[in-house]
N, C-alpha and C positions, 0 to 999 in steps of 0.2 A: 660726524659730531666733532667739534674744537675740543682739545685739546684742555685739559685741566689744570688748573696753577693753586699750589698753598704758597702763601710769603709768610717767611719769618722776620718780624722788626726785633732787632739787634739792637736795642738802646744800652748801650756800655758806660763805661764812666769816662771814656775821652772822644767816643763818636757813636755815631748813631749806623745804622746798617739796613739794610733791606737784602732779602734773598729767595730767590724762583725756582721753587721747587717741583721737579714732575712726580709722575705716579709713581716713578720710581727709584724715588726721594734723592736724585741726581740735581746739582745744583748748575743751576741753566743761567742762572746769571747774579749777580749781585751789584749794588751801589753803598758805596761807606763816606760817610763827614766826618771830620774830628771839629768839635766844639768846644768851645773857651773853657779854661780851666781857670778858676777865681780863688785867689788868698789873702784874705782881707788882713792878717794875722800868720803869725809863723801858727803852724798846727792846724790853723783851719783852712777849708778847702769849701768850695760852693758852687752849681752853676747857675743859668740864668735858665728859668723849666721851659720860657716863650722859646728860649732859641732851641734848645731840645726839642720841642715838640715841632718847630719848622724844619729843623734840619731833620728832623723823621720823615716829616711830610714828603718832604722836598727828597729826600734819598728813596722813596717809594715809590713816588710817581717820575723820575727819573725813572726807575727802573722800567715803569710799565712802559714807558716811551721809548727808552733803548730795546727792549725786548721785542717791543709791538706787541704788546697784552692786551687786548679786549679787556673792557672792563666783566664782560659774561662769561670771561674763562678764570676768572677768579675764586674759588671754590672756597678757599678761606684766611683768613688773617690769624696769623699766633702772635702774639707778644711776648718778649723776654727781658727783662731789664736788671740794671744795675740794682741789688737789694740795699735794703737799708737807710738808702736816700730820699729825703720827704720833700713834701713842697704841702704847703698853705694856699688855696686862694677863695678868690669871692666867688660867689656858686650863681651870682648872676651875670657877671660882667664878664669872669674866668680870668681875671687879673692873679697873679700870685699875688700875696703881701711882701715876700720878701725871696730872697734866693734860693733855691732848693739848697739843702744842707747836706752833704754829700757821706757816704758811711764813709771816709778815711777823718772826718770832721773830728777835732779833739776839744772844742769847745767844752763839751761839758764834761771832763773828764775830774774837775772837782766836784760837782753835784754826784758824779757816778761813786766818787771815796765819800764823799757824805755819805750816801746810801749805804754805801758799804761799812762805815761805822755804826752807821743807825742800825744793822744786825739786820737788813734784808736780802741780803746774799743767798741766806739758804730757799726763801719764799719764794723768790723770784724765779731762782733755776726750777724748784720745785710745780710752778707754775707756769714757766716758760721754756725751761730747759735750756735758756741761757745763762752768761757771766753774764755781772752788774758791770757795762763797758759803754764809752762814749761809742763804740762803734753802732749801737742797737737806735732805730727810732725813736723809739716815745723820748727820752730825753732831749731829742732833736725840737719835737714837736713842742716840751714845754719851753726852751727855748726861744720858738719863737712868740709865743702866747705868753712869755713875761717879759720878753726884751723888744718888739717894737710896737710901738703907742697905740694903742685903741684895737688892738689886733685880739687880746683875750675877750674884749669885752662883745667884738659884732663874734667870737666864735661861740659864746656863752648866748646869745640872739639867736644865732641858729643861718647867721648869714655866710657863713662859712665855709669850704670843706677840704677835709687833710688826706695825704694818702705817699702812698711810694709811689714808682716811677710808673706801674705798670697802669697803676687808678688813674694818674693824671693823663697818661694817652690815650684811656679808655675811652675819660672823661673827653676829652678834645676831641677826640675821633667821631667819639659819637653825636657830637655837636653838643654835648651837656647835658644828655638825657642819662646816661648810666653811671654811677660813683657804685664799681665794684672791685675786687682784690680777689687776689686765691688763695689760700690756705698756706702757700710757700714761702709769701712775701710776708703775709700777717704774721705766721712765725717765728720771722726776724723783726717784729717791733719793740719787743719786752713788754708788749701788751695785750699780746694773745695769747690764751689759756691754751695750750698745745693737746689738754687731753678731753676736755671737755668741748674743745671748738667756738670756743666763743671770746669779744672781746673781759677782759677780766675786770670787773669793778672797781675790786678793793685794789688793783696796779693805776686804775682810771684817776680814784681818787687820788695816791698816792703820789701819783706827777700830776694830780690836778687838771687831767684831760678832760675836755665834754666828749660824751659820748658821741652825740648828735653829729660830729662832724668828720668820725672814721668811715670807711666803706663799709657794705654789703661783702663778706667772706664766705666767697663758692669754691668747687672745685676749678683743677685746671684746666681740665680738659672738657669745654661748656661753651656754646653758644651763648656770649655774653645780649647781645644784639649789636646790630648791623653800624655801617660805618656811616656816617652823614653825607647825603649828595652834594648839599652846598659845601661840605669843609674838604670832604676830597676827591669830589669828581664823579663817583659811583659810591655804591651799599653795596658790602657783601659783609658778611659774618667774622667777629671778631671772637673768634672760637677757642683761645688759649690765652690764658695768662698763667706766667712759672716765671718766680725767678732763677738769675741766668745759671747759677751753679745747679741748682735740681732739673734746669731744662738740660743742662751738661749730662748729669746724671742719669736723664731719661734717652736722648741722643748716643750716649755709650754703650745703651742696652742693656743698665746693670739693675735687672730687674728683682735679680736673686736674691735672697737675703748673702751677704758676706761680700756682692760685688764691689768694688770700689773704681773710683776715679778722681783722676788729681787735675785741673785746671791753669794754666797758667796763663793769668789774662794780668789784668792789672796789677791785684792781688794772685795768690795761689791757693785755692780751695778744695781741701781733698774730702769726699762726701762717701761713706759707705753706705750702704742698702741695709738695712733693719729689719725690714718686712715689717710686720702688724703691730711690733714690739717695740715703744718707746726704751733706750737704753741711757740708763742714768751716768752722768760720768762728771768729775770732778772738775778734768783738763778740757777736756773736748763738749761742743755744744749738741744737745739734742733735739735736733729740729726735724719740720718735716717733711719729706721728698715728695709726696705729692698726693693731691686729691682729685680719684676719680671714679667715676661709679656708685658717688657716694661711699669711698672708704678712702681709707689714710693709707700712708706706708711714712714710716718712717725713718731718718738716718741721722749717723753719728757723723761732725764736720768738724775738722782740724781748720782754723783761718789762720792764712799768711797776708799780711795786708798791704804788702810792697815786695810785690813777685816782678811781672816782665815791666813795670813801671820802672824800675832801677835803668833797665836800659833805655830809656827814653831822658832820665834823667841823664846820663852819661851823652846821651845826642843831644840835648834841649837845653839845661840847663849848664853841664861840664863845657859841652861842644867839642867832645872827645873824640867823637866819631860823628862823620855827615849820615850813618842811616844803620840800622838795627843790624842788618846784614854784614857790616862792618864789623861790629862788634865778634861776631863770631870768625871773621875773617882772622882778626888781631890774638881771641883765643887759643886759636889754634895752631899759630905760628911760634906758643911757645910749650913747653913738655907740661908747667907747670903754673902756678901765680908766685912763684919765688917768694912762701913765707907772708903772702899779703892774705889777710883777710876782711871782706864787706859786709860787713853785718846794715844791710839795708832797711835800719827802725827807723824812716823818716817820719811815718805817722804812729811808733810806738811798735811793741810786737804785741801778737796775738799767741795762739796756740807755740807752746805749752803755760808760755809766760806769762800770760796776759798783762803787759807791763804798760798804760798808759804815760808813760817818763821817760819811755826809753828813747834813743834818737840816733840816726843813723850814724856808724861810724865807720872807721878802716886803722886796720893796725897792723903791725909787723912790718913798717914801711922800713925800706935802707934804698940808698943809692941807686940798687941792681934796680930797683920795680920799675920797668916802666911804661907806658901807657896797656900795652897787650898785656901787664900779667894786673893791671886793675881791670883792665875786659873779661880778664880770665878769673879773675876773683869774685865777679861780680855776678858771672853766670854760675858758679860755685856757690856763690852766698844762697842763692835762690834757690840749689838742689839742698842747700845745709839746712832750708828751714822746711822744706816739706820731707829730710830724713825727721828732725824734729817733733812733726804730726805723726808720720808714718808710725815711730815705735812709740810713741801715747797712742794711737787709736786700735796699734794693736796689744798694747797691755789691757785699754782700758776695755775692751769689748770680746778681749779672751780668743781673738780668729786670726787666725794668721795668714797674711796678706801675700800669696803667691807671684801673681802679677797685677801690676799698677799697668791701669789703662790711662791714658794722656790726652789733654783735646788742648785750643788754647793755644792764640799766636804765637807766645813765643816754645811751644814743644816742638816748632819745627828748628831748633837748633841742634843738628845730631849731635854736638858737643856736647851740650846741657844734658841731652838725655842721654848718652854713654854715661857720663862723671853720675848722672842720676841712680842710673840701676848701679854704677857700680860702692855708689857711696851706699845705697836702701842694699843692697845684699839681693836684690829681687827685679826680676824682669819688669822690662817696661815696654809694655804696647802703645804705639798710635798708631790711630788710625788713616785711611787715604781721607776723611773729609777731617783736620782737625778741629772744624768749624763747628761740634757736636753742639753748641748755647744754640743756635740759631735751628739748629737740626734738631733739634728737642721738642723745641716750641710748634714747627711745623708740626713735626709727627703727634703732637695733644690736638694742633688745631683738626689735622687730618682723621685721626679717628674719632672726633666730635662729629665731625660730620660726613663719616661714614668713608671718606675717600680711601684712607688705609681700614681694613674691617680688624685689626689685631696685633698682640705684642709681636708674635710667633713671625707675622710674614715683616716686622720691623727688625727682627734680628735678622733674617735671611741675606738683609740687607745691607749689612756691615760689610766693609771690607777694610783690612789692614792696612798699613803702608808697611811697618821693618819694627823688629821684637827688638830690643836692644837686652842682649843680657851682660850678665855683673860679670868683668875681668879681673877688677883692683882682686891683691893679694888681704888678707884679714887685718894681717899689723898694717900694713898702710891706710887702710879704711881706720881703722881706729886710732891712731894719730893724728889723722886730718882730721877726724873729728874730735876730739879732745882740743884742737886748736882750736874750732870753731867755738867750740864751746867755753875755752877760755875767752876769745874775743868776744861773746853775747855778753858776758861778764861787765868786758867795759861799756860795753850801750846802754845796760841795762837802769835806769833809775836817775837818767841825765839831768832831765827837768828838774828834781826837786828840789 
């Protein structure tokens, strides 16, 4: 008998990914695209969803061909995608209306203080267990349903339909027979009732959404139906959809209530495990990690919203350094950041702050700094904002976080994660696959359809790379951090 294959599609916020997974959830191969990043405006960010959806295609069936995959050893397809980010389109043609609007997007971040004057702050968490933040969907979507022409009016027809990234490649995949979501993605819209499971009306009316044109919200780990011959060559089963931090989540194996894990992709997303228990919290979002079996679980989420993107920006846009790897080359060739601090708000902070205004900055500059101690400040800034989440999520949820597990390109800088455990006071595990978004998704696809039978033989299956434990002395931990925190001070409130 051939040989079994699950793939996980990796659609991120700067490239898309495909990866080949065996029985023994070892990764047999991968293909990765980075895709155009669009700012039509300082603060807004957008892709184009058609090149998304090609550059998926194209990086899947790439793989099948470098691997030499049968299309009859294909057992299932998971999805994982970027959360938060929408696209609109025609539901006959499958045109978008307009750009997919990306979650680092600050366009609506007045509408969002509207709201939040209008005294629905407390309703909305209470119904969604989110803050009122241009980072969340629904205000995406009204958006685009009052800003371009004739677009409210065919979505009010019913010619319409909206979704996150995961619906729209459902939708493509399956040639335009299936508009469905999972429970992970819905409850990051600001428009799904988190306890009840359903889209919420009185939030429907109140950004003036039609119902008519959200998806069908299932679990994640479900045989959605089959992929389209014409659109990609064979059908086989499109058995997961999770967004990428809860696929993170489930990929870590933090199945327990009080597990946690922190992500360092774009953003930096640390997610603890909940179990059955919705837990309310002021600072931090209560969303939910995952539906299957027809039951919920749910987790507490600290968001950093400009995590290993900073270094990209230091290669791309600074031209600081020719490649990521650099970056920590220059780190580490010096003791310290000489008094520099990066507070990386390009698109505003998130957790604890939630500060829509804020805007990336660097201070304590003199003479001495130079380009290696802004390397080294930079990978600093990123462990200063998930110490930030780390002690809210442990005040606010009362458990005390022994070790942080780590997935997410950039935790393979042993630098970042030394300064990490030793700034959090608390060990830091990664794992040997730090690829856990992608490993996630496989292992919902895989036990939908019986390939893996269980949590039990998925934890088996872990293995570690290196424990990083805490050196720093206490007073130095807490002078660095009092710096940092004086520096968030200046970023904080730029815009207004």
């Amino acid at each position: 008998m051939s040989e079994k294959y699950v793939i996980a599609l990796d659609e991120g916020t700067t490239s898309c990914r495909a990866v080949l997974y065996d029985k023994n959830a070892h990764s047999i191969g991968s293909k990765q695209q980075e895709f155009k990043q669009i700012y039509p405006k300082p603060g807004w960010v957008e892709h184009d969803a058609d090149e998304i959806f090609k550059t998926q295609l194209m990086v899947l069936q790439n793989l099948l061909v470098d691997k030499e995959v049968r299309h009859d050893q294909i057992e299932a397809i998971g999805i994982t995608n970027q959360r938060e980010t929408v696209v609109i389109w025609d539901k006959t043609t499958g045109k978008p209306v307009y750009n997919a609007i990306v979650w680092q997007c600050r366009r609506t971040a007045d509408y969002c203080e509207q709201l939040m004057k209008d005294g629905y702050i407390d309703k909305i968490r209470e119904k969604t267990g989110l803050k009122i933040d241009a980072y969340f969907s629904g205000t995406k979507i009204k958006w685009i349903l009052d800003n371009v022409p004739g677009v409210r009016k065919r979505a009010e027809a019913g010619e319409l339909l909206a979704g996150t990234i995961d619906t729209w490649l459902i939708w493509k995949l399956s040639g335009g027979k299936c508009h469905f979501t999972d429970y992970t993605n819905a409850s990051r819209t600001m428009l799904f009732n988190i306890y009840n499971l359903d889209w919420d009306e009185e939030l429907l009316k109140l950004l003036n959404i039609p119902r008519c044109i959200l998806p069908q919200v299932c679990d994640s780990s479900k045989i959605y139906c089959n992929t389209d011959k014409d659109v990609c060559g064979f059908s086989a089963p499109i058995a997961s959809a999770v967004g990428d931090q809860q696929s993170a989540l489930f990929g870590q194996g933090c199945f327990k209530k009080g597990d946690a894990k922190n992500t360092y992709g774009t953003g930096c997303f640390m997610l603890m495990n909940t179990g059955d228990t919705p837990v309310a919290s002021d600072q931090l979002l209560t969303t939910i990690a995952l539906g299957m079996n027809g039951k919920i679980e749910y987790a507490l989420e600290g968001s950093v919203f400009i995590g290993g993107a900073v270094i990209k920006w230091l290669r791309d846009e600074l031209e600081l350094v020719s490649s990521a790897p650099e970056v920590d080359r220059l780190a580490e060739s010096v003791p310290d950041s000489n008094g520099a601090y990066l507070v990386p708000a390009f698109v505003g902070l998130g957790t604890p702050y939630w500060d829509m205004y804020a805007r990336g900055t660097i201070v304590g500059l003199t003479r001495g700094v130079k380009k290696a101690h802004i390397c080294r400040a930079a990978l600093e800034g990123i462990a200063y904002e998930v110490k930030d989440v780390l002690d809210t999520m442990v005040a606010d949820s009362g458990t005390q976080i022994n070790v942080l597990n780590v997935d997410g390109g950039a935790c393979v800088s042993n630098i970042m994660m030394q300064f990490q455990a030793d700034i959090l006071d608390v060990k830091v595990c990664r794992p040997k696959n730090v690829e856990t978004t992608a490993l996630g998704a496989a292992y919902l696809a895989g036990l939908a359809t019986g390939f893996w039978k269980s949590k039990k033989e998925i934890l088996e299956r872990r293995e570690n790379d290196k424990i990083f434990k805490p050196l720093m002395k206490e007073e130095q931990r807490m002078e660095l951090y009092a710096g940092w925190k004086r520096a968030v001070e200046r970023a904080k409130d730029w815009e207004k």
